[in-house]
N, C-alpha and C positions, 0 to 999 in steps of 0.2 A: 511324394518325395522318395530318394530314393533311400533314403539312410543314411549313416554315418560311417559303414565300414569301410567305406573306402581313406576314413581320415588313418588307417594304423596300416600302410601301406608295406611295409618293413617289419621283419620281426625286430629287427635292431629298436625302432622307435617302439615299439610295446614294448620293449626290455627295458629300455628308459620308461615309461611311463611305470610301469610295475616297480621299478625301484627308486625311483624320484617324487611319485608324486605323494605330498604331504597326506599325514593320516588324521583322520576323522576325532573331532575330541569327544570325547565321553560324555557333555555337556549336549550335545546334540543325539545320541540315542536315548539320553534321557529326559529330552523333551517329545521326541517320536513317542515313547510307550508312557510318559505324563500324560500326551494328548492323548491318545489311542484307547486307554484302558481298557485292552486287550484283554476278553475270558479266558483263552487258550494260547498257546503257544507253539501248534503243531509245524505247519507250514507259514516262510513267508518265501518271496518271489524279488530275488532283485534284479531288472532288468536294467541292459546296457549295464553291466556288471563288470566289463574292464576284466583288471585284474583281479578281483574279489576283492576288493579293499573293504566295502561293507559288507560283503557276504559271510566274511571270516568271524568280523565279530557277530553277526546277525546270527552264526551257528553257533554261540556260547550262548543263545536265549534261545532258539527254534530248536524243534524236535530235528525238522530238515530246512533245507534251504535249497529252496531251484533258483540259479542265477542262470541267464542268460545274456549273448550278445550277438549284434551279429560280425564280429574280428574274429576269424577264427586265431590271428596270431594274437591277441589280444585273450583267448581261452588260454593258450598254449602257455601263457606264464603267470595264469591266475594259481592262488594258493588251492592246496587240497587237503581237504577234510572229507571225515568218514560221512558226517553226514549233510554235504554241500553235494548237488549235483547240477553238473555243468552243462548248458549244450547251447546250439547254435539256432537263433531265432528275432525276427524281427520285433521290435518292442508293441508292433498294433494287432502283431499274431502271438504270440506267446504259446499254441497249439494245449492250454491248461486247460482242466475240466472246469466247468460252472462252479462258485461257491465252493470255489477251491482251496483259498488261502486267505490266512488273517493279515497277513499287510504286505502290501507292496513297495519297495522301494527304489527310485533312480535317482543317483549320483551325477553329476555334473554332465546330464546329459537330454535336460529334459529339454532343451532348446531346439535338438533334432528330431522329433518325432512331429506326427501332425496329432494334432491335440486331441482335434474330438474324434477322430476313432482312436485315438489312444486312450482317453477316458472312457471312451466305452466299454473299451476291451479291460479297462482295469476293473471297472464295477463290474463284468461279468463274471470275473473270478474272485475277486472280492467276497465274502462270505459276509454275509448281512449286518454283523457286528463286527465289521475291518476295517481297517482305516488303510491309507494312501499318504508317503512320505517323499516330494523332491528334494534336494538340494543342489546348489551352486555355490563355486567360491570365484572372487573376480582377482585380477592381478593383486600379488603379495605384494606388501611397502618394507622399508626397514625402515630405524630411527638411524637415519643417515639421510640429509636433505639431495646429499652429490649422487649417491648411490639408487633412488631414488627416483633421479631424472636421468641416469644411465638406464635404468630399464623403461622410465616411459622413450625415452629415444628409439630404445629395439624394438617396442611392445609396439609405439603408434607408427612409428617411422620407417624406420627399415623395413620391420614386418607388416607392418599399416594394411598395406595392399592384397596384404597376404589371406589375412585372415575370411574367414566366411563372413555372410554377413550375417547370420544367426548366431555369430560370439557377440553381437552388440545384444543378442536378450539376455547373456550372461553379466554382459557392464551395467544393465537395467536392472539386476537385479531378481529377472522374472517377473517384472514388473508387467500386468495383463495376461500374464501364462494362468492362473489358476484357475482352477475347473469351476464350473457356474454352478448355479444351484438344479439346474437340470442333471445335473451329475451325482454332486454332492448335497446331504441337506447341512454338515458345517464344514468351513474352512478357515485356515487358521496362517500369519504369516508367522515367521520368529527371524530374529536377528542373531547370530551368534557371534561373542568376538572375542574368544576363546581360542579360535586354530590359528596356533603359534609354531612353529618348528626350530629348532637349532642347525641352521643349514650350512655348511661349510661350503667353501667356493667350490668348488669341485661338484657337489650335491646338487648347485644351484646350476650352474652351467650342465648338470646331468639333467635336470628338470626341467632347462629351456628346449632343451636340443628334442623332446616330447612332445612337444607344440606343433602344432598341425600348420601352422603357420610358416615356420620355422624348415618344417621338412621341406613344406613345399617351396618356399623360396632357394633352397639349395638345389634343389629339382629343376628349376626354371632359372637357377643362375651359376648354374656348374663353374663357370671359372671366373666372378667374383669372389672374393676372400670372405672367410668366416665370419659372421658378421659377430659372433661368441667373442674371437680374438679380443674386437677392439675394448667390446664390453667387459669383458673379465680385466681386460685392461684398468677401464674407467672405474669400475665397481671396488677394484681391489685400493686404487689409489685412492678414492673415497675415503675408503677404512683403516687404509694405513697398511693394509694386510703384507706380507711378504710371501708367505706360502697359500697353496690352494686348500690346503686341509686348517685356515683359521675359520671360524664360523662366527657368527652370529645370527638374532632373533627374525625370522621373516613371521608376518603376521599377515594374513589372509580375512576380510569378510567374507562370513557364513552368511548364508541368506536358503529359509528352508520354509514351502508349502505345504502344509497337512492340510486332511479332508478325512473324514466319517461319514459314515450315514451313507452310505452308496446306495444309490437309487434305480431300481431293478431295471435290467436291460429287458424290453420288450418286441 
């Protein structure tokens, strides 16, 4: 495979994605370092790192944090910290020494890599007592039935066509993605349904236009009309809303892989 960098084609779409896409709840790094129980705290590794959305808090617990990706626009609007360091790297090469780091982590991206030499590459650098943390979140809902079925409309509809077919392991939930026992000696699945955000119409419509889907059909339908329009449309009348800065509660399922015991690459 060839990767995923080619989905952040635009600095514009990494600028939406960096300031749109919902953040991580605390309920979920506190199930990583639950499972984990982690001796040390030196280094952890977050590939396909995006904007640093996990890297930023992963560096109030690690000594350092090496995040990688391979977007380079996608680095260009990642947060910075003294002790985060950033560079440009395929998730099944990572270029990191042996028994390198206590945990690894990737964010809503573990759908694009090819598995087993990605888990290979993660137990290699894995440090004998480390553990290994995915996540994914699948399309947000609100408590609005109208609002609702205006975004499954964009989501399967309009965009339907759009999408890769490797975003249906994200609707699955990662469901058959987790590392075997050849990899790891445990694994663990978790449910999270705690990521909530207060999204204002404008936020949400900032967070669609991020979507890899979304670009692309504006790419391939240059003088088609916005397909955002009609929706912001539908979405607002749903709620009653009048301005684009009213908000309310979008709720996202979490769905996260852990593993330990990594099992020596030979």
């Amino acid at each position: 495979m060839a990767g995923f960098g080619h989905l952040f084609k635009n600095q514009a779409q990494a600028s939406c994605y960096a300031a749109f896409r919902p953040s991580y709840p605390s309920e979920l790094y506190d199930s990583i370092f639950k499972f984990a129980k982690l001796s040390s705290y030196d280094t952890a590794l977050d590939i396909a790192t995006g904007s640093g959305q996990a890297a930023g808090v992963l560096a109030q617990k690690f000594k350092q944090v090496v995040a990688q990706d391979q977007s380079e626009e996608q680095l260009k609007e990642a947060v910075r910290l003294p002790n985060i360091k950033y560079g440009h790297a395929r998730a099944e090469e990572t270029g990191l020494p042996d028994s390198s780091v206590e945990l690894v982590t990737v964010a809503q991206a573990l759908h694009w890599f090819e598995l087993p030499v990605f888990y290979k590459e993660v137990r290699r650098v894995l440090r004998p007592d480390g553990a290994f943390a995915a996540w994914g979140y699948d399309l947000c809902e609100f408590k609005n039935a109208a609002a609702n079925a205006a975004l499954h409309t964009l989501y399967e509809g309009t965009l339907g066509p759009y999408w890769s077919e490797r975003r249906r392991l994200v609707e699955r939930q990662y469901e058959g993605m987790e590392p075997g026992p050849e990899h790891f000696g445990e694994v663990k699945r978790v449910v999270i349904d705690t990521m909530t955000t207060e999204m204002t119409v404008s936020a949400l419509i900032g967070y669609i236009s991020s979507w890899s889907a979304y670009v692309t059909y504006r790419e391939k339908n240059p003088t088609s009309p916005d397909p955002l329009i009609s929706f912001k449309d539908a979405y607002k009348t749903a709620f009653g809303f009048k301005s684009d800065e009213e908000k309310t509660t979008a709720v996202w399922p979490l769905f996260v892989i852990l593993a330990k015991d990594p099992k020596p690459v030979i």
